[in-house]
Every structure is written in structure tokens, then in C-alpha cells.
BAMI-776528 format. One record per residue (C-alpha): x negated, y negated, z negated; residue number from 1. Coordinates in nm, 2 decimals. Layout:
<xx->X	yy->Y	zz->Z	voba->NUM>
...
***
This chain:
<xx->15.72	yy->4.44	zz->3.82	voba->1>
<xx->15.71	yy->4.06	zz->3.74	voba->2>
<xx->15.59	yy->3.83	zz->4.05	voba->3>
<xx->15.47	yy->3.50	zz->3.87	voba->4>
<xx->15.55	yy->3.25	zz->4.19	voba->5>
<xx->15.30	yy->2.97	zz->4.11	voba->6>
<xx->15.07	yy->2.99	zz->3.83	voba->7>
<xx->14.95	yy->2.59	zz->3.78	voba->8>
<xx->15.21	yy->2.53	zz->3.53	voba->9>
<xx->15.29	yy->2.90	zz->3.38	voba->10>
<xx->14.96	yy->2.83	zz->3.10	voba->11>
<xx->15.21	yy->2.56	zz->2.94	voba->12>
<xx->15.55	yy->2.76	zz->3.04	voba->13>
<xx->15.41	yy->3.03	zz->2.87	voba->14>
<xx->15.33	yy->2.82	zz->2.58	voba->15>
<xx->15.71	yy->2.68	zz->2.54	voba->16>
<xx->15.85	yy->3.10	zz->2.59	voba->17>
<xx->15.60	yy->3.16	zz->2.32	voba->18>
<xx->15.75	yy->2.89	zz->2.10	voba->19>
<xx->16.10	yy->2.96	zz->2.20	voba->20>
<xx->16.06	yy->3.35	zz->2.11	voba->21>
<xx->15.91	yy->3.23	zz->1.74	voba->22>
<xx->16.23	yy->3.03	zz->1.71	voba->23>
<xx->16.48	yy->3.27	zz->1.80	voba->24>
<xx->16.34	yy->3.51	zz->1.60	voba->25>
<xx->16.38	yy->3.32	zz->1.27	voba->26>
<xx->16.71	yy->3.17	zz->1.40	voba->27>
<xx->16.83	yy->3.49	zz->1.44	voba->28>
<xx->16.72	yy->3.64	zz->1.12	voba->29>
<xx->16.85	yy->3.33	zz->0.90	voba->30>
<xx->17.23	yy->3.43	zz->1.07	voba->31>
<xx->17.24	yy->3.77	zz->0.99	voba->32>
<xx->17.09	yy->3.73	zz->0.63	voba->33>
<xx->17.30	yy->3.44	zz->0.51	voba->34>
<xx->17.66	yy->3.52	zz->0.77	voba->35>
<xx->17.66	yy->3.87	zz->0.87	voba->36>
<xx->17.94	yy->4.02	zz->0.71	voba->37>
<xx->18.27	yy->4.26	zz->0.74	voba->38>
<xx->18.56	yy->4.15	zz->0.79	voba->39>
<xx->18.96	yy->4.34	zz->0.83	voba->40>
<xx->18.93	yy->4.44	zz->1.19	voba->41>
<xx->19.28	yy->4.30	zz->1.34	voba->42>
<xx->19.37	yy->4.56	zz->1.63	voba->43>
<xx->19.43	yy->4.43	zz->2.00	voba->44>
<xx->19.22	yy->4.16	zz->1.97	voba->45>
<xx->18.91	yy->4.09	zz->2.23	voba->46>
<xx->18.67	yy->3.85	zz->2.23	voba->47>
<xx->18.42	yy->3.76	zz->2.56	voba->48>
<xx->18.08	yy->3.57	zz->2.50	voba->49>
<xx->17.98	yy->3.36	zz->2.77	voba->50>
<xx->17.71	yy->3.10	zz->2.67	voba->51>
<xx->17.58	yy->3.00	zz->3.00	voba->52>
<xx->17.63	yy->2.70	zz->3.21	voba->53>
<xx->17.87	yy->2.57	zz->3.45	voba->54>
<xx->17.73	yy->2.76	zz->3.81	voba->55>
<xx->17.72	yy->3.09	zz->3.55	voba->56>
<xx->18.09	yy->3.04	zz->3.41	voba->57>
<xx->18.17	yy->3.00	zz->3.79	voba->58>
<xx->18.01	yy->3.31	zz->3.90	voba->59>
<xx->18.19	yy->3.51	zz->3.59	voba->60>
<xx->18.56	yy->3.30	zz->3.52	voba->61>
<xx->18.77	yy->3.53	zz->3.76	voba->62>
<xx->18.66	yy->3.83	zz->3.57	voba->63>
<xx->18.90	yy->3.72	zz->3.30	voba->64>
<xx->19.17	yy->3.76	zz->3.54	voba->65>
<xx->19.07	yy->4.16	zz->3.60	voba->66>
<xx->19.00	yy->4.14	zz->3.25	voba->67>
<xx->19.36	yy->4.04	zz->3.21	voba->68>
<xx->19.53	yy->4.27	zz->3.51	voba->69>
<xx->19.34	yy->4.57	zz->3.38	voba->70>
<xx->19.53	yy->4.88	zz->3.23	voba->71>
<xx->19.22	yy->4.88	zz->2.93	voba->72>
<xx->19.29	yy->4.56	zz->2.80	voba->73>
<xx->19.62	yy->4.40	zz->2.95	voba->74>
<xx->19.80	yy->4.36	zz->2.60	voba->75>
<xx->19.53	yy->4.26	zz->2.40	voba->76>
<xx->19.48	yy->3.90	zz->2.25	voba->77>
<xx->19.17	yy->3.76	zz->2.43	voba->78>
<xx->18.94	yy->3.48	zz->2.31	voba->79>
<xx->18.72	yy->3.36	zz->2.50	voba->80>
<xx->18.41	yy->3.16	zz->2.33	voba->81>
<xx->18.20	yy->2.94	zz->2.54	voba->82>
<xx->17.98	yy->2.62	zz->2.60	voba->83>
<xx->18.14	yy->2.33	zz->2.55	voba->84>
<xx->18.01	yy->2.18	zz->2.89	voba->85>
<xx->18.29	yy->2.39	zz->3.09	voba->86>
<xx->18.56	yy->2.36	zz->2.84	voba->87>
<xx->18.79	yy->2.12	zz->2.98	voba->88>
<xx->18.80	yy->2.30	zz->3.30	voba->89>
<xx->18.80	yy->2.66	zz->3.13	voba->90>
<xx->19.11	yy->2.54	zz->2.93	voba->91>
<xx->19.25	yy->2.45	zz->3.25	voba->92>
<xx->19.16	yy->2.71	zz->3.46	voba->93>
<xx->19.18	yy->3.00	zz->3.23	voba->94>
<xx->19.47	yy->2.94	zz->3.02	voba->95>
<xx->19.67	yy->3.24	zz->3.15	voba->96>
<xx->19.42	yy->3.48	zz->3.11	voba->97>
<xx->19.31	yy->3.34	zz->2.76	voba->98>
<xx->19.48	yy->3.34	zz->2.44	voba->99>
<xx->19.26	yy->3.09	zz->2.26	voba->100>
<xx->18.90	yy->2.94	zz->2.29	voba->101>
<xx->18.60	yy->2.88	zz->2.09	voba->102>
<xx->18.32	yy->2.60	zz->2.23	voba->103>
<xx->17.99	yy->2.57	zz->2.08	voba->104>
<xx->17.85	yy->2.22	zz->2.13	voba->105>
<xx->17.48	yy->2.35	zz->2.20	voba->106>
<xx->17.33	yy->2.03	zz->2.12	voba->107>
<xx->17.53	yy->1.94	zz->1.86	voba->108>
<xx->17.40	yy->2.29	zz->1.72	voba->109>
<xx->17.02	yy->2.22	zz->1.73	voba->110>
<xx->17.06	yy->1.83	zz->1.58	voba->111>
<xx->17.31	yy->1.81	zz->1.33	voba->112>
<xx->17.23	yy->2.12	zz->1.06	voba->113>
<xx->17.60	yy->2.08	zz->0.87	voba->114>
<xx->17.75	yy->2.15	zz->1.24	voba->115>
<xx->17.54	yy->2.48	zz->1.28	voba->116>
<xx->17.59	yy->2.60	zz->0.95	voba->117>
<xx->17.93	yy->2.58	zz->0.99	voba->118>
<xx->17.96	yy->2.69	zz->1.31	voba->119>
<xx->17.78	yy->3.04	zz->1.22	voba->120>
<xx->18.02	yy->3.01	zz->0.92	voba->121>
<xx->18.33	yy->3.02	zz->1.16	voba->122>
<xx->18.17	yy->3.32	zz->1.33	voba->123>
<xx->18.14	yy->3.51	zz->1.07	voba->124>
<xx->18.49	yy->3.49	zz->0.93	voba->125>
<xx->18.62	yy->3.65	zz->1.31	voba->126>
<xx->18.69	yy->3.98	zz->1.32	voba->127>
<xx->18.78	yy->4.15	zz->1.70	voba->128>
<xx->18.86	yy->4.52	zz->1.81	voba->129>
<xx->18.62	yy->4.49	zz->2.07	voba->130>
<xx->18.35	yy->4.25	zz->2.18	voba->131>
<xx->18.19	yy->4.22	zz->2.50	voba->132>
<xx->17.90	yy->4.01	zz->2.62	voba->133>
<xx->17.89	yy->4.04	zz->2.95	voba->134>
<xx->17.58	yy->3.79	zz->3.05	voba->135>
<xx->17.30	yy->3.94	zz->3.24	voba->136>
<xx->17.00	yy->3.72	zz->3.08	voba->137>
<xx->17.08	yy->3.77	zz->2.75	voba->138>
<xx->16.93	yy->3.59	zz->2.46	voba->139>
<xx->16.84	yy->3.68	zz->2.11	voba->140>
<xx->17.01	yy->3.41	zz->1.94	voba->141>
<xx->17.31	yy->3.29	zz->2.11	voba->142>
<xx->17.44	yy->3.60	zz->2.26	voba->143>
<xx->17.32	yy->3.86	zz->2.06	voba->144>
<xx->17.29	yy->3.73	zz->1.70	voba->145>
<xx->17.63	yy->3.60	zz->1.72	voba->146>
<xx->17.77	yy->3.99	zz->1.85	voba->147>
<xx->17.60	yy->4.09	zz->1.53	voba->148>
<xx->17.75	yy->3.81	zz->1.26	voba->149>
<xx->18.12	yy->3.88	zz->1.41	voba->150>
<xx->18.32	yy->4.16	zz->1.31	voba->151>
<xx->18.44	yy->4.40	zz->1.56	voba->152>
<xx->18.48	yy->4.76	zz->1.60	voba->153>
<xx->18.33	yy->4.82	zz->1.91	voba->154>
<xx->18.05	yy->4.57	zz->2.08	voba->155>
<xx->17.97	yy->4.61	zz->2.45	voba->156>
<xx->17.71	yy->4.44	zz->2.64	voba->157>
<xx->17.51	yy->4.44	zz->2.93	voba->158>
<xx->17.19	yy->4.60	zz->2.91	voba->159>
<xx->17.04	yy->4.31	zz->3.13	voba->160>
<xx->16.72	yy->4.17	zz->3.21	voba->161>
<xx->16.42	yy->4.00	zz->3.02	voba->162>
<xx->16.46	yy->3.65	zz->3.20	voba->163>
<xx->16.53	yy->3.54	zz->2.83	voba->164>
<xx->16.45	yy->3.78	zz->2.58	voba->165>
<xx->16.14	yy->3.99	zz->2.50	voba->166>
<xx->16.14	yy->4.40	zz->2.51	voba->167>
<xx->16.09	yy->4.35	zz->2.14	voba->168>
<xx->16.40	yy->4.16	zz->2.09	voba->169>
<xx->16.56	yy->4.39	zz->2.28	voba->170>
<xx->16.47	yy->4.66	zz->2.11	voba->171>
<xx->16.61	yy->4.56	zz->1.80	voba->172>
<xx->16.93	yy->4.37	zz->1.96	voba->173>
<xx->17.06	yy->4.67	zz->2.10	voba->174>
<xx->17.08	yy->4.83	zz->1.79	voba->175>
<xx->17.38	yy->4.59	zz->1.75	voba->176>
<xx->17.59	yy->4.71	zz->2.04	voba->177>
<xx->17.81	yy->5.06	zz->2.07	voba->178>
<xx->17.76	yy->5.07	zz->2.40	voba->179>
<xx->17.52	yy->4.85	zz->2.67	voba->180>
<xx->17.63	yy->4.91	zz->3.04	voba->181>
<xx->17.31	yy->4.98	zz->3.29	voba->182>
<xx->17.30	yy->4.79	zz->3.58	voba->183>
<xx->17.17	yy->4.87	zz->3.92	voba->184>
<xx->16.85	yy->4.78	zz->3.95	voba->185>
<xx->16.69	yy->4.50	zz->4.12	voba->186>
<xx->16.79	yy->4.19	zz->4.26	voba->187>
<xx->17.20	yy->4.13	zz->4.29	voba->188>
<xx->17.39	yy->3.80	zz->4.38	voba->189>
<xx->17.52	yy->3.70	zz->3.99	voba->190>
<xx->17.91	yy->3.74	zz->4.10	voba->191>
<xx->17.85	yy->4.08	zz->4.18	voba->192>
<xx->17.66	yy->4.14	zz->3.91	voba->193>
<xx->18.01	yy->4.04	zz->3.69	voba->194>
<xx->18.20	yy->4.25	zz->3.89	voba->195>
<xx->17.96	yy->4.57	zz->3.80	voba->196>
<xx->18.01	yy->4.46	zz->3.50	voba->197>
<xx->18.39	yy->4.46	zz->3.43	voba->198>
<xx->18.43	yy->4.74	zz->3.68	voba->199>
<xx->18.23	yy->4.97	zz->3.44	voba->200>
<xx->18.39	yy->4.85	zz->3.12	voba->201>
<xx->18.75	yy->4.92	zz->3.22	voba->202>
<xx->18.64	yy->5.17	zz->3.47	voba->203>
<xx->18.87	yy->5.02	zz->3.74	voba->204>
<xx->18.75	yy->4.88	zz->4.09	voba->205>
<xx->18.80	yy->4.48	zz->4.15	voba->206>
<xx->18.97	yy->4.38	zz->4.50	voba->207>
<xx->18.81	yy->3.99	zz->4.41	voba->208>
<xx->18.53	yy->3.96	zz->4.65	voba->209>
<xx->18.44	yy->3.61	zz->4.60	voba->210>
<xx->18.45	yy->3.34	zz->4.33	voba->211>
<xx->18.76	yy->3.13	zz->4.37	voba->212>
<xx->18.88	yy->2.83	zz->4.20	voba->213>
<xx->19.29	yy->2.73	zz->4.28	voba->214>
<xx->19.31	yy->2.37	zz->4.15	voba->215>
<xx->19.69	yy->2.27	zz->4.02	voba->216>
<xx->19.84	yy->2.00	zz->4.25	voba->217>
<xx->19.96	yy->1.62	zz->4.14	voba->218>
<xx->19.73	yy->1.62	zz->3.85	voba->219>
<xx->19.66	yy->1.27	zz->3.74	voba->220>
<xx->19.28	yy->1.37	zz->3.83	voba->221>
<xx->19.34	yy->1.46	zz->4.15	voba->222>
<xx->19.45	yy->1.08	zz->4.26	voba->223>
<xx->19.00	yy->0.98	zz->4.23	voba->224>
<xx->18.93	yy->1.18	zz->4.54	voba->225>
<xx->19.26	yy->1.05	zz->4.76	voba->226>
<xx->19.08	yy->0.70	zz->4.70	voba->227>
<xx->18.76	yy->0.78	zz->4.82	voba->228>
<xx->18.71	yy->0.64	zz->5.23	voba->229>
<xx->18.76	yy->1.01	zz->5.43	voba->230>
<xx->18.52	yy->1.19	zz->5.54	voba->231>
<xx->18.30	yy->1.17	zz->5.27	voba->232>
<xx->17.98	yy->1.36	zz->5.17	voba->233>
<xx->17.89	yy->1.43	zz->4.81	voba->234>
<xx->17.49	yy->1.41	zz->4.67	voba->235>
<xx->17.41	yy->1.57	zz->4.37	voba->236>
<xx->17.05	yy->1.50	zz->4.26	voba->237>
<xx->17.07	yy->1.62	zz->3.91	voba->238>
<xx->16.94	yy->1.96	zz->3.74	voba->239>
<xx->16.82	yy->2.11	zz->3.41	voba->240>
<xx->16.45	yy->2.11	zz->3.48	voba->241>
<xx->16.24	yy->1.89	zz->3.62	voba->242>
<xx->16.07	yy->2.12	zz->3.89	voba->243>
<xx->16.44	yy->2.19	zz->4.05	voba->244>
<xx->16.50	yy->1.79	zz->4.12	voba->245>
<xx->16.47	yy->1.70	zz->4.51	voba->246>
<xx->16.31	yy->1.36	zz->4.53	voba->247>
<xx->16.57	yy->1.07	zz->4.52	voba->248>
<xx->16.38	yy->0.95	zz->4.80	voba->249>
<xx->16.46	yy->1.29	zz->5.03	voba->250>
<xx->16.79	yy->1.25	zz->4.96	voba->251>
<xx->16.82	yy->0.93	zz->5.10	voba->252>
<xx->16.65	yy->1.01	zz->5.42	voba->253>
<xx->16.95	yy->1.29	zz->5.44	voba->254>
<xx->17.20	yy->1.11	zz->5.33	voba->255>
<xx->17.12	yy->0.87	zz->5.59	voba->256>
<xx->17.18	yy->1.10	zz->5.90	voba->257>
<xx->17.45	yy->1.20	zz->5.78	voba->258>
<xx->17.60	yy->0.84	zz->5.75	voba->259>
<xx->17.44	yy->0.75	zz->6.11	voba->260>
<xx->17.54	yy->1.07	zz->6.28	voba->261>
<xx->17.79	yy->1.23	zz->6.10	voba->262>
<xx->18.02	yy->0.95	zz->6.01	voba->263>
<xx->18.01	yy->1.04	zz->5.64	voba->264>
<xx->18.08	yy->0.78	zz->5.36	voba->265>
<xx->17.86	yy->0.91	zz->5.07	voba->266>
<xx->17.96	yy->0.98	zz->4.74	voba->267>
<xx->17.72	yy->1.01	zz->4.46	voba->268>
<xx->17.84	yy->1.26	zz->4.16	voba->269>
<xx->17.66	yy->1.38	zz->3.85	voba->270>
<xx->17.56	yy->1.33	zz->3.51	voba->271>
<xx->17.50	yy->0.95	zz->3.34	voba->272>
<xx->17.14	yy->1.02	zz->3.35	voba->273>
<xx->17.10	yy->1.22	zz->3.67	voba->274>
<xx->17.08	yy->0.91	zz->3.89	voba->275>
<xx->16.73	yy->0.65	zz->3.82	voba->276>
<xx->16.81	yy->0.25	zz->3.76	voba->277>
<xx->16.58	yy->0.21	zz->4.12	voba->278>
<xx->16.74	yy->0.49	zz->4.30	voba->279>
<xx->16.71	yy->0.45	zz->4.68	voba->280>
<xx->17.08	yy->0.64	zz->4.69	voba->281>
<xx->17.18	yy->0.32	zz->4.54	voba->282>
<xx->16.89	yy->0.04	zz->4.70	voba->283>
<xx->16.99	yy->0.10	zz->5.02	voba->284>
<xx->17.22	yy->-0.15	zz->5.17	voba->285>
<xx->17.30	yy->0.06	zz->5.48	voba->286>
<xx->17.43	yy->0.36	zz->5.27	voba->287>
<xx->17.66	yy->0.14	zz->5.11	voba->288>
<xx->17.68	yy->0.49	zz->4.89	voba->289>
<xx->18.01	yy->0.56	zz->4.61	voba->290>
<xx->17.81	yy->0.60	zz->4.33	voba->291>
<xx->18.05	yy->0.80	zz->4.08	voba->292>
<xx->17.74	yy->0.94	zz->3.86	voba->293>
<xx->17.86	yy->0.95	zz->3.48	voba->294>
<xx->18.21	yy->0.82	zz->3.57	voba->295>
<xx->18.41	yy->1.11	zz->3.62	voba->296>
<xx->18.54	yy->1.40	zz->3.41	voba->297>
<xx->18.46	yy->1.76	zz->3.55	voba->298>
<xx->18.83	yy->1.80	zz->3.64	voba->299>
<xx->18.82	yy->1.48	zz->3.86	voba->300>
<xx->18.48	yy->1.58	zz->3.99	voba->301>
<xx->18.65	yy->1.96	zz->4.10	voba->302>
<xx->18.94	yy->1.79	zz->4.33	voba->303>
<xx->18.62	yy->1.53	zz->4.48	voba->304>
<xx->18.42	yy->1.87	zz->4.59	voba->305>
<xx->18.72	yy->2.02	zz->4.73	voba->306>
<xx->18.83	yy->1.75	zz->4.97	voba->307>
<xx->18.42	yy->1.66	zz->5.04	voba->308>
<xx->18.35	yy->1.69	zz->5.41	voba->309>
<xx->18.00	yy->1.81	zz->5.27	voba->310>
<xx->17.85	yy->1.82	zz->4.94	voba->311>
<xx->17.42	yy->1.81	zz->4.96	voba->312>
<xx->17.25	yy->1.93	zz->4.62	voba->313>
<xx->16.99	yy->2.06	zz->4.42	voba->314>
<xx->17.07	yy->2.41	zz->4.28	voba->315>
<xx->17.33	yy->2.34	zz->4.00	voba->316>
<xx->17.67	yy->2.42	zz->3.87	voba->317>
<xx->17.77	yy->2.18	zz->4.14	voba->318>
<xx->17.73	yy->2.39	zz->4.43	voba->319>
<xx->17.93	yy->2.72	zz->4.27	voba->320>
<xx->18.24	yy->2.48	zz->4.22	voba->321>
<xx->18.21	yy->2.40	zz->4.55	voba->322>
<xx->18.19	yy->2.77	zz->4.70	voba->323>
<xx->18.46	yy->2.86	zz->4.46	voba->324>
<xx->18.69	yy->2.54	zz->4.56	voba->325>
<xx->18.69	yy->2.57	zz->4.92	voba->326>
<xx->18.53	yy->2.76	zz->5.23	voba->327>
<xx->18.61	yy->2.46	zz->5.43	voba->328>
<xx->18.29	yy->2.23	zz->5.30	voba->329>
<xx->17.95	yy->2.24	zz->5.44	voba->330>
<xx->17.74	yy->2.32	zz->5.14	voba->331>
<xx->17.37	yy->2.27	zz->5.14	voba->332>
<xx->17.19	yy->2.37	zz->4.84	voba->333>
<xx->16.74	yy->2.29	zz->4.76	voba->334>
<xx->16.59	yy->2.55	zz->4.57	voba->335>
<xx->16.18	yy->2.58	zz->4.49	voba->336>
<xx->16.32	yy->2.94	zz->4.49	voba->337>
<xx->16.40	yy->2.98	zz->4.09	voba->338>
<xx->16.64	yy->3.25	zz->4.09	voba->339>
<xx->16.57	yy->3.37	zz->4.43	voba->340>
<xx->16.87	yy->3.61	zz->4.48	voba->341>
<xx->17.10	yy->3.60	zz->4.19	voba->342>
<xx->17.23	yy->3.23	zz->4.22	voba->343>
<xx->17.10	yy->3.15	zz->4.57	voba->344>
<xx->17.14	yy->3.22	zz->4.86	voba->345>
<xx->17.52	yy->3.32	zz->4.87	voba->346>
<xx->17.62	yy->3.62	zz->5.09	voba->347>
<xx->17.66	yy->3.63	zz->5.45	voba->348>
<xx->18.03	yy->3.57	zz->5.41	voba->349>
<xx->18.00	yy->3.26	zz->5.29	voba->350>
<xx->17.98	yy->3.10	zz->5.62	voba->351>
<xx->17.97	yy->2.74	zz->5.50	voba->352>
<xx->17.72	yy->2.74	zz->5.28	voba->353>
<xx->17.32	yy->2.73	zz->5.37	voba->354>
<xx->17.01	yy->2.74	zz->5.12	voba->355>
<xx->16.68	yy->2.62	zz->5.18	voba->356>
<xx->16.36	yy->2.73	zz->5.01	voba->357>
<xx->16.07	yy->2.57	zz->4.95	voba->358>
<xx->15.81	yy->2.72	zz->5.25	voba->359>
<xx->15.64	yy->3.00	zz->5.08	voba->360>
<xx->15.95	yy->3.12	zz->4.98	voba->361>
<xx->16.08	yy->3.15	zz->5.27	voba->362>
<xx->15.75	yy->3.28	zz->5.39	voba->363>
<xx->15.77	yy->3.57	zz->5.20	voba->364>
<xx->16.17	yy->3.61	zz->5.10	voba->365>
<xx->16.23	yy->4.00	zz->5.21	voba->366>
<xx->15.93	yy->4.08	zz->4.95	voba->367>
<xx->16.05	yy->3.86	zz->4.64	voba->368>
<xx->16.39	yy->4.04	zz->4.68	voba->369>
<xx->16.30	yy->4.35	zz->4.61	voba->370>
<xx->16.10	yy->4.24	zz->4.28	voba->371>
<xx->16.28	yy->4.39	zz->3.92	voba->372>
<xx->16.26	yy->4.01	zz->3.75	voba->373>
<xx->16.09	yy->3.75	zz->3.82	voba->374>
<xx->15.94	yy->3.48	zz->3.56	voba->375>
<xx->16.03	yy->3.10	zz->3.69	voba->376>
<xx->15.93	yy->2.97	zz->4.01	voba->377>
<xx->15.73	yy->2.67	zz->3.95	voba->378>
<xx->15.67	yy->2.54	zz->4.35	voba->379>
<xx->15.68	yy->2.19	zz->4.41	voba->380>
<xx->16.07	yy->2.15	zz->4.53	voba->381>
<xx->15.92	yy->1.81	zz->4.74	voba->382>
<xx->15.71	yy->2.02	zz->4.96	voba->383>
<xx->16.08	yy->2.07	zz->5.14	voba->384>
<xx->16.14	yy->1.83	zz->5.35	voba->385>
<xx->16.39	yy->1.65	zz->5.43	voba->386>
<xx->16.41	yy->1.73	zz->5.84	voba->387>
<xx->16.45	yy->2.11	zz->5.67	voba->388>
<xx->16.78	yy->2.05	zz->5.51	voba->389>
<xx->16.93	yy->1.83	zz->5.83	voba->390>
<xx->16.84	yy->2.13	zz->6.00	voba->391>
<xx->17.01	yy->2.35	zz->5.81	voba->392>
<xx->17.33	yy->2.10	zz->5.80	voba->393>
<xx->17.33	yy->2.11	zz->6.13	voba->394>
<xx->17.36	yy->2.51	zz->6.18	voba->395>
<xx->17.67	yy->2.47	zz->6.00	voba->396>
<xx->17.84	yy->2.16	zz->6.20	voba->397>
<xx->17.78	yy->2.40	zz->6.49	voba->398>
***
């Protein structure tokens, strides 16, 4: 049962999936004509696939630690290869859990031909025991065409979703896998979809109940947030598509009250180009706002979160660092409602954190859980206002 949440856009949308599908498809088959190959299986050797972004390597990266505790796999030499966006805090984070890593530079992939070809190249002279891809939305190309070109004696994956993949894709990607792990169906929060994950492939039960992120004291990085004028809120305005970007504007209005009648200093984090030249974050003299967008590396940006009295953003990798890093900061996330369930809203245990959905989301949120998938939610994000998320600031400085 597929629930298309705003159909105004979904003509062109499904124009671009169209397009996308054609691509994959021919991707895919150029990789396993010209790479796929076999290659001396080396024994104790594991490799995880984990393509995703930032908020998804959040949601999954403590897995590696079961992955590493477990009685299945405890010995065995794990590589772990992933997007190159997380990698510097993946190498940090991961280190004892991984034995070595692998980063594909996504867009380096898609504009520089020599880099791709080579890339698949490297791929293709691996060789594992066992490969697992544990990702939920799973895609023809980048998961599953690259669990075909490796070598390995066993490949395990989730049977996931069709977020990002057609049921003829999947048809024929399956075929590459020993074994694909059934989820429960419907609608689950994305950690707990991990956990049924790695709890069914090394058939042990997980005591981790929450993403957590323990950050190693006196690094050099750590020194940017002790300079920053206590307490201080962070804004994120940033995020991949268009139709999940709050107004700048809205976010000034908040940022304000929270400046006026919260005492807050305000920091501004993100990407070089998340933040416009005209910004009222930046225009406005009585914000007097830190603006730190483009100027930090993503280690330096996890010690900011974790001593931010509050961190205000769209729905982005910002705002699972910042569960993960402490249950101490008020977190506030916008969402038109893309994802509804699986990245947003946290659990009830999280009792620091607060969503808010664009009206007829909310409006109608018990139904849109119990959908199987959903395509993307294309509601205006501005039609939340910005007395909404006060309000739900303030529930949480209760």
C-alpha cells in the first residue's frame, strides 16, 4: 500500500525515478559485464556495505560494535566500506570495531569517469568470506551491484523496501545474495530496524537500546566549542532536497526567541553552501549569530552539538549526532513529514528531542504509520510555522 502525500510535484518526481531507474540499470549492467569476477576467497574476512548518509551511518554505526562482541563474527577481519562524507568520524569512532575502511567519493564517482572505473576496478579485486548489506532502502547500483562484483562466499542482505529500487530490480538483485533477512513489516524507527537486522544475522539479542556516540576527550577539535559564549543554541538550515529546507526567514523568527527569552547565543553550523549571502540568520544585527557554516570539520562540529544548550534543524544528519551525543540537549527537528516514522519522530524515550510536522501530517499521523512504504512527501515545509516549533521548544524547557 503506497500513500503518495502530495501529488503537485510527484508528475516531475516521477519523471526523475523514471530516469534514475534507466540509469541504474545500465550502470549496473556495465559493472557486472566488464568487473564481475572470482577471486581466492580469504577465510575470516567480513565486509559491511553502508552507502548511506550521515543521520543513516548514525542510526546503524553501533551495530559494528555487536557486530564485533558477537560469538558469529568476533575473530573475523572486518572492513567496513562507506561514503566518504562520514569518514573522518567513522575512522574515529569505529576504529576498534573496524579493521580497515573503504570510502567511495559519490561525487567524485559520477564526474570523473577514470575515478569510477577504477574504483569498480578495486571492487572487483576484493574477495570476503561473507558480505552483508545491511541497508533497508537498498539500491540497484551502489548496494547491490557492488555485492555482486566482490567476491565472497556468502552474501547477506536485507530484503528491504522499494523506497529506492523497483520490484524488477529486485527481482533480479536478489538473485545475488545467499540469504536476504525479512523484516517485520510496516513502519519501524531506522535504529531498530539495524538492530532486527544484526540480531537475525548472528542470531543473538542486542542490550544497545539507543544510538550513542562517546566522543574521546582533549582532542585538538574539541577546544572550537569551549570558545563558543555558553549557553549556546545551534541552527542548522541545510538539507539534501529542496522541499525539506525550513525558510531562513522562520529560522530567524525562532532563533530570535530563543535569544530574547532563552538567553541563547546562536550558533550557525552546516555546509559552505547551506547558509544564502542575504541570510536573515546573518542580517540581523540583534542575533549577533556565530555563523560557523563551512568552517568546521565534522569532528569539531560533533563536540559543538554535544555541549549545545539546543540545536534547531531541518531533518538531517545533524539531528542523529545530536541524539546520539547527548540526552542533555533540546533537539527540535522540521519535517514536511518525508520519512514519517523511520528517521522522525524518535521514540518516547528520547525525552529531549521533539518533531514537528507540517499540519496534515500531523492531522492524519496514526494512519500514515501504519502504511507498508511510502513514496516522498512533497508538502510545503513553510506551511509550519514558526510559533509551531517555539511551542514545541518550549514543552521541552518545561
Amino acid at each position: 500500500m503506497i500513500y503518495a502525500m502530495n501529488c503537485l510535484p510527484c508528475y516531475n518526481a516521477a519523471m526523475i525515478f523514471k530516469q534514475k531507474i534507466i540509469a541504474k540499470n545500465i550502470l549496473s549492467l556495465f559493472a557486472c559485464l566488464f568487473f564481475a569476477k572470482n577471486i581466492k576467497i580469504v577465510r575470516k574476512t567480513l565486509l559491511v556495505i553502508r552507502l548511506d548518509g550521515i543521520g543513516d551511518y548514525t542510526l546503524f554505526r553501533n551495530f559494528l560494535q555487536f557486530l564485533r562482541s558477537s560469538k558469529k563474527y568476533h575473530d573475523y577481519d572486518i572492513t567496513l566500506l562507506g561514503d566518504k562524507t562520514w569518514a573522518n568520524i567513522s575512522e574515529l569512532l569505529d576504529k576498534s570495531y573496524v579493521n580497515r575502511f573503504v570510502w567511495l567519493d559519490r561525487n567524485k564517482f559520477f564526474k570523473d569517469p577514470l575515478y569510477a572505473v577504477k574504483f569498480l576496478h578495486s571492487l572487483s579485486n576484493m574477495s570476503f568470506e561473507t558480505i552483508i548489506s545491511p541497508v533497508f532502502t537498498r539500491n540497484l547500483f551502489f548496494t547491490d551491484t557492488f555485492a555482486k562484483i566482490i567476491s565472497a562466499e556468502h552474501k547477506i542482505a536485507s530484503y528491504g523496501d522499494f523506497t529506492d529500487i523497483t520490484q524488477s530490480q529486485k527481482a533480479v538483485s536478489n538473485k545475488w545474495y545467499n540469504r536476504l533477512i525479512m523484516p517485520t513489516p510496516g513502519i519501524k524507527f531506522e535504529f531498530d530496524r539495524n538492530k532486527e537486522f544484526f540480531e537475525a544475522l548472528v542470531q543473538e539479542k542486542s542490550e544497545i537500546t539507543r544510538p550513542f556516540i562517546s566522543l574521546p576527550e582533549n582532542l585538538p577539535e574539541s577546544e572550537i566549542s569551549k570558545l563558543l559564549p555558553k549557553p549556546y543554541a545551534v541552527i542548522f538550515v541545510g538539507g539534501t532536497e529542496p522541499f525539506r529546507r525550513w525558510s531562513e526567514a522562520n529560522y530567524a523568527q525562532v532563533a530570535l526567541h530563543l535569544k530574547q527569552n532563552h538567553s541563547l547565543n546562536i550558533v550557525l553550523c552546516g555546509g559552505p553552501k547551506d547558509l544564502n549571502m542575504d541570510s536573515p540568520l546573518t542580517a540581523n544585527k540583534s542575533l549577533n549569530a556565530i555563523n560557523l557554516t563551512g568552517k568546521t570539520s565534522l569532528i569539531e562540529l560533533l563536540y559543538i552539538l554535544k555541549n549545545a544548550e539546543a540545536v534547531i534543524s531541518n531533518e538531517t544528519g545533524s539531528v542523529h549526532l545530536a541524539c546520539a551525543l547527548s540526552d542533555k540537549t533540546k533537539i527540535v527537528t522540521v519535517s514536511n513529514g518525508n520519512n514519517l516514522g523511520r528517521f522522525a519522530p524518535y521514540p518516547a524515550l528520547f525525552k529531549n528531542y521533539k518533531a514537528v510536522f507540517h499540519p496534515k501530517v500531523e492531522n492524519d499521523f496514526d494512519r500514515l504509520l501504519k502504511r507498508d512504504f511510502t513514496t516522498p512527501c512533497y508538502y510545503d515545509i513553510n506551511e509550519i510555522t514558526p510559533a509551531d516549533v517555539i511551542n514545541a521548544y518550549e514543552t521541552l524547557s518545561r
